[in-house]
N, C-alpha and C positions, 0 to 999 in steps of 0.2 A: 525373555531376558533373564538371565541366574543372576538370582542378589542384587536388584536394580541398587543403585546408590540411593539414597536419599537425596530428595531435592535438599536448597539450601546451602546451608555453612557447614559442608562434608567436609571435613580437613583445611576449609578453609573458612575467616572472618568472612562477616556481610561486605565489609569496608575494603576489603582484598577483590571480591566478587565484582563488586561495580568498580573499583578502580582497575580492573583488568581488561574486564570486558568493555569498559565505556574508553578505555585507551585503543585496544583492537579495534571497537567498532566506531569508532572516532578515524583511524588511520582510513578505514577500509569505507567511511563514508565519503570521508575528503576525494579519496582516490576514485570513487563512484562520480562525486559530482565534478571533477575533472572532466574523465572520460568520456559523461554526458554532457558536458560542454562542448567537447572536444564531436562529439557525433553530432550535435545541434548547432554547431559552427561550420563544418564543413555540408551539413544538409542546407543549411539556410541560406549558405553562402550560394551554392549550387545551384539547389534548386529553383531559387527565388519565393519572395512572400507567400505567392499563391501557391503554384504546387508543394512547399513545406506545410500551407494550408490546409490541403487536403490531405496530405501525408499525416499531420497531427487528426485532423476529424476523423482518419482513418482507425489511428491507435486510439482513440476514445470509444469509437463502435466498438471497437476488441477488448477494450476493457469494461466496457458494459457487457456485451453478452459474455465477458469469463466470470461471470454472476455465479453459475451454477457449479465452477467449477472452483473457484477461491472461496464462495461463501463465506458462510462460518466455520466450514469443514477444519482449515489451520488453528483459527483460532478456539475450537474447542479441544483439538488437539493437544495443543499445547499446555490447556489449565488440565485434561486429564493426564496426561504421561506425566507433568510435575505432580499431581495427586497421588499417581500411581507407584511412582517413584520415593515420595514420602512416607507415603504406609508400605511400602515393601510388597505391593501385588504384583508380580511378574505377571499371572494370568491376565490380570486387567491390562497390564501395557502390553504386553504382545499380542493382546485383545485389540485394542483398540489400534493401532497401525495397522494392524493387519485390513480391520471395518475401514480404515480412513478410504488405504490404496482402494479394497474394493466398491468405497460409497465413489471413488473417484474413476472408475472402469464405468461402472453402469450410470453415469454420469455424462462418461462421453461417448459411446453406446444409443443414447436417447437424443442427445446432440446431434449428432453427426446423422443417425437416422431422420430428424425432422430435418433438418439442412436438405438432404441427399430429394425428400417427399417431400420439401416444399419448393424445388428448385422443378422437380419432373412434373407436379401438377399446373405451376406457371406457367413451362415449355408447351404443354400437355392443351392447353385455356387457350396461349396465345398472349398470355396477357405477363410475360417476361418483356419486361420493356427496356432493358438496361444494355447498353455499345456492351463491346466484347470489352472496350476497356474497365468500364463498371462493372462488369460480371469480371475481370480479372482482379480489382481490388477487392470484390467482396468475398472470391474464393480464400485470397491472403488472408483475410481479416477472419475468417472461419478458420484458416488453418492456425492462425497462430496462436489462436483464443481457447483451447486445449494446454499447447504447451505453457502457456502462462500457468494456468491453472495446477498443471502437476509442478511445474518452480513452488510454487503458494503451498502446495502440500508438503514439498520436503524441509521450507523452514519451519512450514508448525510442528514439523516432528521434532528438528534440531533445537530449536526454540524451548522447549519442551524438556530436552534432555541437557539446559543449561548451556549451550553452545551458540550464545546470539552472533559473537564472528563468524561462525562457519555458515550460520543460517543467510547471513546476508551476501555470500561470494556469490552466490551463483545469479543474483536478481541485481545485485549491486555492483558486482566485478566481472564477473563471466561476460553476461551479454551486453554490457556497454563496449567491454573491451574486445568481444569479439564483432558487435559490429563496427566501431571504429576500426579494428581490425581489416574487416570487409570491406570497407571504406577505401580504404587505401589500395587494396587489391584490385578491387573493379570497381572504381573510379566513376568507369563509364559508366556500370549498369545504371547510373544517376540521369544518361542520355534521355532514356525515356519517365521518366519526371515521377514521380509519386510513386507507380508502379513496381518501377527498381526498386529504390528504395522500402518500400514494403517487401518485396523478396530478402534482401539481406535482411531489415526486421525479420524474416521468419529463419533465415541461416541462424541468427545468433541467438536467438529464444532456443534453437533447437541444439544448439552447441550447447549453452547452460545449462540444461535440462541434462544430459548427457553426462558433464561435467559431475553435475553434485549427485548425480545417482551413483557415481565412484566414489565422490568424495562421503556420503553418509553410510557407504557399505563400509569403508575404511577405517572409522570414526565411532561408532556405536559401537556397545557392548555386544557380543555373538547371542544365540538368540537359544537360552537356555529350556530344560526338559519342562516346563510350566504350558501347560496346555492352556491353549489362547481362548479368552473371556471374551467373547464378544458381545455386545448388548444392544441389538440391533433397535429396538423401542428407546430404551433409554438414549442412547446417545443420538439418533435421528430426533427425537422430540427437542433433545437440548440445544443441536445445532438447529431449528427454527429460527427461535428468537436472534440468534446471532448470525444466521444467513437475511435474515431482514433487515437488522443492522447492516451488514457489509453492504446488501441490497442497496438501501438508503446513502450508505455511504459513497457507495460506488455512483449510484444515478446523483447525488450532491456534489461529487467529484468531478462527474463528468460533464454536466449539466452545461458550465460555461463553455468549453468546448465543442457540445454537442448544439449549445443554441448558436454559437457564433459562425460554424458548418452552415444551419440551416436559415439566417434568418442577415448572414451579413457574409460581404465577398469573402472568397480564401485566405483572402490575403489577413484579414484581421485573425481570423484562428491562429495563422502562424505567428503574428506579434504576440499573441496573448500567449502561445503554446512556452514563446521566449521567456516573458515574464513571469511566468509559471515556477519555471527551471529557476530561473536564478531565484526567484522568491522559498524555494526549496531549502538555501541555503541559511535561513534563519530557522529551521525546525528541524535541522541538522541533529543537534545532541537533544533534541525533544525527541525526536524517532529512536536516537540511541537507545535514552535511558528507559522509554517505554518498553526494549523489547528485553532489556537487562533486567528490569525490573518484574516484567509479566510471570514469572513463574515465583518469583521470589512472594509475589503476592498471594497468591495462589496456594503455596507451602504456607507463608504465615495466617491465613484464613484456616486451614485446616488443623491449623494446631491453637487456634481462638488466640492469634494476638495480634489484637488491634494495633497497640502501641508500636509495634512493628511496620506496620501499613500506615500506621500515621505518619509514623516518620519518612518512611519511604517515599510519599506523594510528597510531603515537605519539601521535602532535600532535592528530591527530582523537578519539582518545581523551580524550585529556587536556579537552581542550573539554569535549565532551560529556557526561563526567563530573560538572564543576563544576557547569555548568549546570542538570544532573539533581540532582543535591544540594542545589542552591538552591532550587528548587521541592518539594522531600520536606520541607525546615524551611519554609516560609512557609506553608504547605497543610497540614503539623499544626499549628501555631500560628490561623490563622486561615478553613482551610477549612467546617467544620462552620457556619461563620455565614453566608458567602462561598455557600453551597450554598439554606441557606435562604432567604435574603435573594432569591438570583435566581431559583430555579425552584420552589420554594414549602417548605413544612413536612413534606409528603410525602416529598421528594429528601433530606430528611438523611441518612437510612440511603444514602446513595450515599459518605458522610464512610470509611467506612472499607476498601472495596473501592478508594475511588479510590487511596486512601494505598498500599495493598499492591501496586496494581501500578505506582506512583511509584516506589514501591522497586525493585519487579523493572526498570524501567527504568532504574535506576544501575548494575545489574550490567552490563546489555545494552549501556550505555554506556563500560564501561571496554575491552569489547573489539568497539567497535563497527562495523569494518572487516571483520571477520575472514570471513565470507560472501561479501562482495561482493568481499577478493583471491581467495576459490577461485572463484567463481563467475567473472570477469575471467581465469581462469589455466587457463581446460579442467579445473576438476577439481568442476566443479558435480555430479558423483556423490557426492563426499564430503558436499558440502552437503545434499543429498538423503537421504541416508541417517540424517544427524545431523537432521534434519527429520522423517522420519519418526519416529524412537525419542520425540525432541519431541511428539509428536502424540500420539501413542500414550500415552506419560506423559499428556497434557492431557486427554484424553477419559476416561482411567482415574481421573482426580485429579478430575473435575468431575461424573460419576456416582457417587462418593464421597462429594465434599463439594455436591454441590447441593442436594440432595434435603434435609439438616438445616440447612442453613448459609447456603441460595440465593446473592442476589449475592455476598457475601463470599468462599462457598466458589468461586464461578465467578473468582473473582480468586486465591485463591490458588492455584487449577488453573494456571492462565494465567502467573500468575508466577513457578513453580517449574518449570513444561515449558521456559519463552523463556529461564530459566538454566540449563537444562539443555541445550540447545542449546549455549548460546553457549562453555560449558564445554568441550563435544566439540569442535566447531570450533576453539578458542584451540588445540587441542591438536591437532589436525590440521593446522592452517597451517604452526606449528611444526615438526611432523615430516617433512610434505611440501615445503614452499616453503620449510624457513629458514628464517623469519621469524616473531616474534613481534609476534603481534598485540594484547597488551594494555599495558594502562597503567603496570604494574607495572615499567618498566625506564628505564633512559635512552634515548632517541633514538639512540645513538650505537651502543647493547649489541647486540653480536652472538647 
């Protein structure tokens, strides 16, 4: 790239920045969890508890195994091209894009090879035991678990180069809206239960994917005479720590879905997949401000100003918080009706797992920074670590409470691990960086 801009307050205040970007990506979040309503109502409605059931353990498998492909690859992405972009290295940013696409080719190269050798040595033994209809879900779930992954690479680029609305169309607007889209089209392919449904999941992953590959050639700066940096040590060592994190993240994410697949009927995965969703809506502007903010952090580390980052996590806290508080009263007050009314009589028992992980997302929200400045600071091992233990708590909490408790328990697994985290970390930033990452101080407090 010729003359990258500077990250940061290019021509523009800090105070213009998030108030831009937290309005777009406010508009384009609202519009996401619509849509995904709107596809999670007409599946639910359809399919019924069960097959939605497997339909949800389905997209859980696929976003476990797109481990290798979302890792930490975006997210290191992003804190370097804002680095890169701050000191003016065009060689290192057209460097490192260029490392990402190829760490993400021979990514899916290696994938697709063990998929292809472990499928022929089954056949091969005899010992493929799975109906042609399980081997048709699990071919979907293999195909779709790529395209996810290159979605994930092209917001860490965008992300990166200051543009968190455009970063989120293609994950947040594209493929809700084109499989609701789909939805509506073929109706029926929902005749044959999970299956369908999985097919259109893979039409509209692969409609977005498509989408923002026009949309980031359109948008980025042209790709000036600077001979591209690539540092293949350096930047594979650094995404470790933060592919262990996602790692972590991902199997914490997944875990109540994945136990409530294995260890309880269908039917409860698909309650809990509801609860999920709408519980989503109270870390709404916590997801905003985090991806408005992720570079902005990243630029003020680089140039040693803590007071910058202090306030940052403050103020993004403080949002987020409110926000998330305001959706825990409206959602005891009038959820349990709100549930009925739209996905049927069935999904009531979604009323009280959604509520308990509303909650866990007011904690998550008070220190909702605190990840993403270690993560932005080279110290994504810290993160990784407090991730792990996270994990490990959620897996332990949800073999515990599933098995008597089902969704309920898979939510308070979920919601005791993600503060447990965020606990470790407030208190790592602090020790490490200086800076306190939660909401509990003034803006100004050292």
């Amino acid at each position: 790239m010729a003359n990258p801009a500077p990250s940061g307050a290019s021509g523009k205040s800090l105070r213009q920045y998030f108030i831009g970007g937290s309005a777009g990506l406010f508009v384009l979040r609202i519009i996401s969890v619509v849509l995904g309503l709107g596809v999670s109502t007409i599946l639910a409605r359809e399919l019924g508890a069960a097959e939605f059931g497997v339909f949800s353990f389905a997209i859980g498998v696929a976003t476990l195994l797109s481990l290798p492909f979302c890792g930490g690859l975006p997210t290191l992405l992003i804190g370097e091209i804002a680095q890169a972009r701050e000191t003016g290295d065009a060689g290192k940013l057209r460097g490192v894009i260029r490392w990402g696409y190829l760490t993400q080719l021979i990514l899916l190269l290696v994938f697709g090879g063990l998929a292809i050798g472990t499928y022929l040595v089954a056949v091969s033994l005899g010992v493929w035991w799975w109906n042609e209809r399980e081997t048709q879900i699990a071919l979907l779930v293999l195909l779709i678990v790529p395209a996810m992954g290159f979605i994930h690479l092209q917001r860490g680029i965008l992300v990166g180069f200051e543009r968190p609305v455009l970063s989120g169309i293609g994950e947040q607007l594209i493929r809700p809206g084109a499989m609701l889209g789909l939805l509506l089209l073929f109706l029926a392919m929902l005749d044959t239960g999970s299956v369908g449904a999985l097919w259109l999941q893979l039409g509209a992953t692969l409609i977005a994917g498509v989408v923002i590959v026009a949309l980031i050639r359109s948008v980025l700066p042209p790709a000036g005479d600077a001979e591209p940096e690539i540092r293949w040590k350096e930047w594979t060592l650094a995404m470790l720590p933060l592919t262990a994190t996602t790692a972590t993240t991902i199997v914490s994410n997944n875990t109540d879905i994945l136990m409530l697949g294995i260890l309880q009927p269908p039917e409860e995965a698909g309650v809990y997949r509801i609860a999920a969703q709408i519980s989503v809506i109270a870390a709404i502007l916590m997801q905003i401000l985090r991806a408005i903010a992720a570079p902005q952090i990243a630029a003020a580390h680089a140039r040693g100003d803590l007071a910058l980052m202090r306030r940052l996590m403050v103020h993004t806290g403080w949002a987020a918080t409110a926000a998330a508080l305001g959706f825990v009263v409206v959602f005891a007050i009038f959820g349990e009706f709100a549930l009925v009314l739209v996905f049927g009589p069935e999904y009531a028992a979604s009323y009280w797992p959604c509520l308990v992980l509303a909650l866990g997302s007011v904690l998550g929200a008070s220190c909702t920074m605190v990840s993403i400045a270690l993560q932005m600071t080279r110290n994504g091992g810290i993160v990784a670590k407090a991730a792990i233990v996270a994990a490990v708590f959620n897996v332990v909490l949800n073999l515990l409470l599933v098995p008597s408790f089902g969704a309920l328990g898979a939510a308070i697994g979920t919601a005791v691990s993600l503060s447990v985290m965020q606990l470790q970390l407030a208190y790592q930033a602090q020790r490490i960086l200086g800076v306190r990452a939660d909401i509990f101080q003034m803006p100004s407090a050292r």
